[in-house]
C-alpha positions as CSV (number, residue, x, y, z in Angstrom):
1,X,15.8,8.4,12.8
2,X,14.6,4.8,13.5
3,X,15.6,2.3,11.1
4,X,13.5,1.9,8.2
5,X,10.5,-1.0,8.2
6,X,10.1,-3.8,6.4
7,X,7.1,-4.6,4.4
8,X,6.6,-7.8,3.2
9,X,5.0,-7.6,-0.6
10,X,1.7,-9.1,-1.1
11,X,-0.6,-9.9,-3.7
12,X,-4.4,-8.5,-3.0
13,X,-7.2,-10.3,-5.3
14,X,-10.5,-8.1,-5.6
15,X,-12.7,-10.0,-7.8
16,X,-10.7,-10.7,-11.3
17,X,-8.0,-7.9,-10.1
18,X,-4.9,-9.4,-9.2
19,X,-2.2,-7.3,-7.9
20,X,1.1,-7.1,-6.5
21,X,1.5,-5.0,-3.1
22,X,5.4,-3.7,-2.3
23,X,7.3,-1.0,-1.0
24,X,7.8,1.8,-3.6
25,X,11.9,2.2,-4.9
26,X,14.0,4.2,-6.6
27,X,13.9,2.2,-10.0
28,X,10.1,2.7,-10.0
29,X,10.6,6.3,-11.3
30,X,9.7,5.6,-15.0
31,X,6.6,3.1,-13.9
32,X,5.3,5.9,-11.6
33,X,5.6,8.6,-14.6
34,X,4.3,6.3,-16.6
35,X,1.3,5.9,-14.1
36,X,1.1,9.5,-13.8
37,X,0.3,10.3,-17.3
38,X,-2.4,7.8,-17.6
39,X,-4.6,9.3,-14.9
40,X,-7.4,11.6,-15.8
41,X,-7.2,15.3,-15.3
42,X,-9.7,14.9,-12.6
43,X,-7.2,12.5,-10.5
44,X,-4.3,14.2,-11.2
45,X,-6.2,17.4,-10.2
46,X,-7.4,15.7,-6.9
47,X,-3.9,14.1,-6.2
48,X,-1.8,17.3,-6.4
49,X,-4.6,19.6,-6.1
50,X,-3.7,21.9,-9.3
51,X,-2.7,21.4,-12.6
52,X,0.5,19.3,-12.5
53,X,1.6,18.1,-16.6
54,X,3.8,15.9,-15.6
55,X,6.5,14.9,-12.3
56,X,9.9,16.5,-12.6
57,X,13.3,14.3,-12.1
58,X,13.3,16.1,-8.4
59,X,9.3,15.3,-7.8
60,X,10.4,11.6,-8.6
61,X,13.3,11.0,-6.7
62,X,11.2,12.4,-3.5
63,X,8.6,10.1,-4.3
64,X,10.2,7.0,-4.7
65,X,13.5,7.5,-2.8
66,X,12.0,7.4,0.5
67,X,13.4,6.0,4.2
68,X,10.3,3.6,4.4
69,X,9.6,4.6,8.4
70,X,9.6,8.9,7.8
71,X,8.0,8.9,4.5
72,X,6.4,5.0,4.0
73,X,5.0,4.5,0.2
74,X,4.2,1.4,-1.6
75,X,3.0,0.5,-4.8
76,X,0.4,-1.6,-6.3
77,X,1.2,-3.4,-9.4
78,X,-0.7,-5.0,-12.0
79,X,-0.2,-8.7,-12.7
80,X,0.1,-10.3,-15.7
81,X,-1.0,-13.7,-16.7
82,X,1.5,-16.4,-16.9
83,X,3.5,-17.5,-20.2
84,X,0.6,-20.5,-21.0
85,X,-2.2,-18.0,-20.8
86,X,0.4,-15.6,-23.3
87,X,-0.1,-18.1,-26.0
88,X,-3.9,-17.4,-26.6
89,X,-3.4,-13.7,-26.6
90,X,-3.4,-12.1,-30.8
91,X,0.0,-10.2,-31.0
92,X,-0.8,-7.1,-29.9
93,X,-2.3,-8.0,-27.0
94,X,0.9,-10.3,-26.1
95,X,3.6,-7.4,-26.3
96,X,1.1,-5.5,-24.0
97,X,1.1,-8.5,-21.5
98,X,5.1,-8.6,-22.0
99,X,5.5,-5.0,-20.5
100,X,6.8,-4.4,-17.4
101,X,4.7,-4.3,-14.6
102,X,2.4,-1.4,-14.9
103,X,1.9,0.8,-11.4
104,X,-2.0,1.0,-10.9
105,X,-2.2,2.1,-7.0
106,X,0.4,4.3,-4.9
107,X,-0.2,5.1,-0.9
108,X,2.3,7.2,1.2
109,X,2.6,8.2,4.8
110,X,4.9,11.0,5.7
111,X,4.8,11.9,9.2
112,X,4.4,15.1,10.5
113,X,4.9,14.7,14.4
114,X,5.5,12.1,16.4
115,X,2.2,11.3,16.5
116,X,0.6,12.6,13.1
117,X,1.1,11.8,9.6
118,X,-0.2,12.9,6.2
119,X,-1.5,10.3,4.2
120,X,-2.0,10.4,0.2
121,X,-3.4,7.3,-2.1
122,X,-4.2,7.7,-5.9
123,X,-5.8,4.9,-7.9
124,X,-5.8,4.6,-11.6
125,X,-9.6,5.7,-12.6
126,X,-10.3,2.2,-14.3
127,X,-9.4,0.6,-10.6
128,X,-11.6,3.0,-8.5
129,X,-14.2,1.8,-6.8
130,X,-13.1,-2.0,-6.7
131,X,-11.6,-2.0,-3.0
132,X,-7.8,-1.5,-3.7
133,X,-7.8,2.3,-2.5
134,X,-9.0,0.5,0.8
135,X,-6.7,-1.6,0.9
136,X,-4.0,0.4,0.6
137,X,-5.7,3.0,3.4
138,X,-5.4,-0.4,5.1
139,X,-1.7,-0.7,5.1
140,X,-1.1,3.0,6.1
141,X,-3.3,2.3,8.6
142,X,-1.3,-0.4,9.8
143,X,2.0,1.1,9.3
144,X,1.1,4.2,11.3
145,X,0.1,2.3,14.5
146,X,3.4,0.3,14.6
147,X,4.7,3.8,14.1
148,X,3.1,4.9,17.3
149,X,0.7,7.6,14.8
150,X,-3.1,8.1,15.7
151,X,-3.9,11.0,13.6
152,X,-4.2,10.7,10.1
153,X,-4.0,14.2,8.1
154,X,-4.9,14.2,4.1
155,X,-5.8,17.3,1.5
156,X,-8.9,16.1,0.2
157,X,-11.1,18.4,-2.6
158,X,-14.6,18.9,-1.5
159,X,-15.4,17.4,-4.3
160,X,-13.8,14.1,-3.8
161,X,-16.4,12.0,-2.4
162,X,-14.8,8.3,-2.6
163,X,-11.6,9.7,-0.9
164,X,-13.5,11.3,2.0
165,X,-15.5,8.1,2.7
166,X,-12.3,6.4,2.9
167,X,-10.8,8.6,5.2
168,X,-14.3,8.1,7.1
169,X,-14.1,4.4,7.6
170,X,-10.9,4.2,8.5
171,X,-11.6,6.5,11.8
172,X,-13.3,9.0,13.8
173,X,-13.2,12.2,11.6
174,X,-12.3,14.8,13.8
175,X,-12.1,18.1,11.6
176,X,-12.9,18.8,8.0
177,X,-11.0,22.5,7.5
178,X,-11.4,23.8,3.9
179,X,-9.5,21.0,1.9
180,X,-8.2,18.8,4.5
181,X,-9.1,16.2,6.8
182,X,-7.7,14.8,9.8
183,X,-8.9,11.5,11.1
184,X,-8.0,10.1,14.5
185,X,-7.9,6.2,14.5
186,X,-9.6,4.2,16.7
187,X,-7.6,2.6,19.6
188,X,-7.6,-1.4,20.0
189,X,-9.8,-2.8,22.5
190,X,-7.9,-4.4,25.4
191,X,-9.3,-7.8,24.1
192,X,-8.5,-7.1,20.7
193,X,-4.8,-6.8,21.6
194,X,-5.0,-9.3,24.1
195,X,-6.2,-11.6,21.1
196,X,-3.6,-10.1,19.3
197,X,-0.9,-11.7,22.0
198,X,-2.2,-14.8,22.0
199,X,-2.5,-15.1,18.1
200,X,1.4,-14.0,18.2
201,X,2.2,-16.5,20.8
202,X,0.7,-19.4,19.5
203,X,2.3,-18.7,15.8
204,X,5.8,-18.6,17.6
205,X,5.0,-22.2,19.4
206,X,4.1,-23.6,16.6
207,X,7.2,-22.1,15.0
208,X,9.2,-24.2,17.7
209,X,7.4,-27.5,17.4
210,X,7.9,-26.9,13.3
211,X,11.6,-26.3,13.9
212,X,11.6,-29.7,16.7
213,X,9.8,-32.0,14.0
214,X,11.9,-31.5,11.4
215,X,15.2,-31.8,13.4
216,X,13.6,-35.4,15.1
217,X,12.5,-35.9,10.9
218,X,16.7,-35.4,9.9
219,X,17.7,-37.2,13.1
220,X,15.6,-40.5,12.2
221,X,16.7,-39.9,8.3
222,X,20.2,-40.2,8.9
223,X,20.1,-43.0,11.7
224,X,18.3,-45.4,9.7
């Protein structure tokens, strides 16, 4: 098993949604249960595809205890304005906005094969439709080229429309059996990964000429 990769957390702003972007850990347990229970039946039911009341202590540790390369999650997390806005808030309103972070978007890829991986993103219903689910296909998107994936695999109702269209835009659908879907994703362009190159090369010079400046900046500081 490779090592496992680095994501880099990032905020996302969709309109007036601010959110937080990171890899999923094992201290998110009680955040993701939390998240769990306030999804409708509806998403639960199209998440897990049954009834599920709630996520057992071993149903949590294999959701957030994962190798980040294997099985790749992260989770989106709800900002909170800063301590000036706090003031103006009545007083219950301000311990709300003094809670932890709340979890409002979770995406996994687990691979299958070497070159296929199942893909699974839930949404809390008041976020839906607002371009985080996207975003999140995005990154899973991301991650499973760098993982040398080009077939996505996800259950997927019938019924669930949004999820499907998704799936759609993020490739070439190439089967739809029963409940699932499996997506093959589009392969760069030669110019698009030549463009790629040249956008990498031309960030690392101007890495070096960064690093040059400020050494000539420390050199003239301390000989004047």
């Amino acid at each position: 098993m490779r090592p496992p990769s680095r994501f880099r957390a990032r905020r996302v702003t969709q309109g007036e949604l601010v959110v937080t972007v990171r890899a999923i850990r094992p201290d998110d347990r009680d955040a993701l249960r939390a998240a769990f229970h306030k999804l409708s039946p509806q998403s639960r039911y199209r998440r897990f595809q049954g009834h599920v009341s709630d996520l057992s202590p071993a149903m949590l540790r294999y959701l957030t205890e994962v190798d980040g390369d294997e099985h790749f999650a992260v989770v989106a997390l709800l900002e909170r304005p800063r301590r000036p806005a706090l003031r103006a808030l009545p007083g219950a309103l301000f311990e709300r906005w003094q809670a932890p972070p709340e979890i409002v978007g979770v995406a996994r890829l687990i691979r299958l094969r070497s070159d296929t991986a199942e893909v699974a993103i839930t949404v809390a219903d008041a976020l839906q439709r607002k371009g985080l689910g996207a975003h999140l296909l995005s990154i899973l998107v991301t991650h499973a080229r760098r993982s040398g994936v080009d077939t996505l695999v996800a259950h997927v109702l019938a019924d669930n429309t949004p999820m499907r269209e998704l799936l759609s835009n993020a490739g070439v659908v190439r089967t739809v059996d029963h409940d699932t879907v499996t997506v093959a994703l589009p392969k760069r362009s030669a110019r698009q990964a030549d463009a790629r190159r040249r956008a990498a090369r031309a960030w690392r010079a101007g890495g070096v000429r960064l690093v040059l400046a400020l050494r000539w900046l420390r050199v003239q500081r301390w000989s004047s």
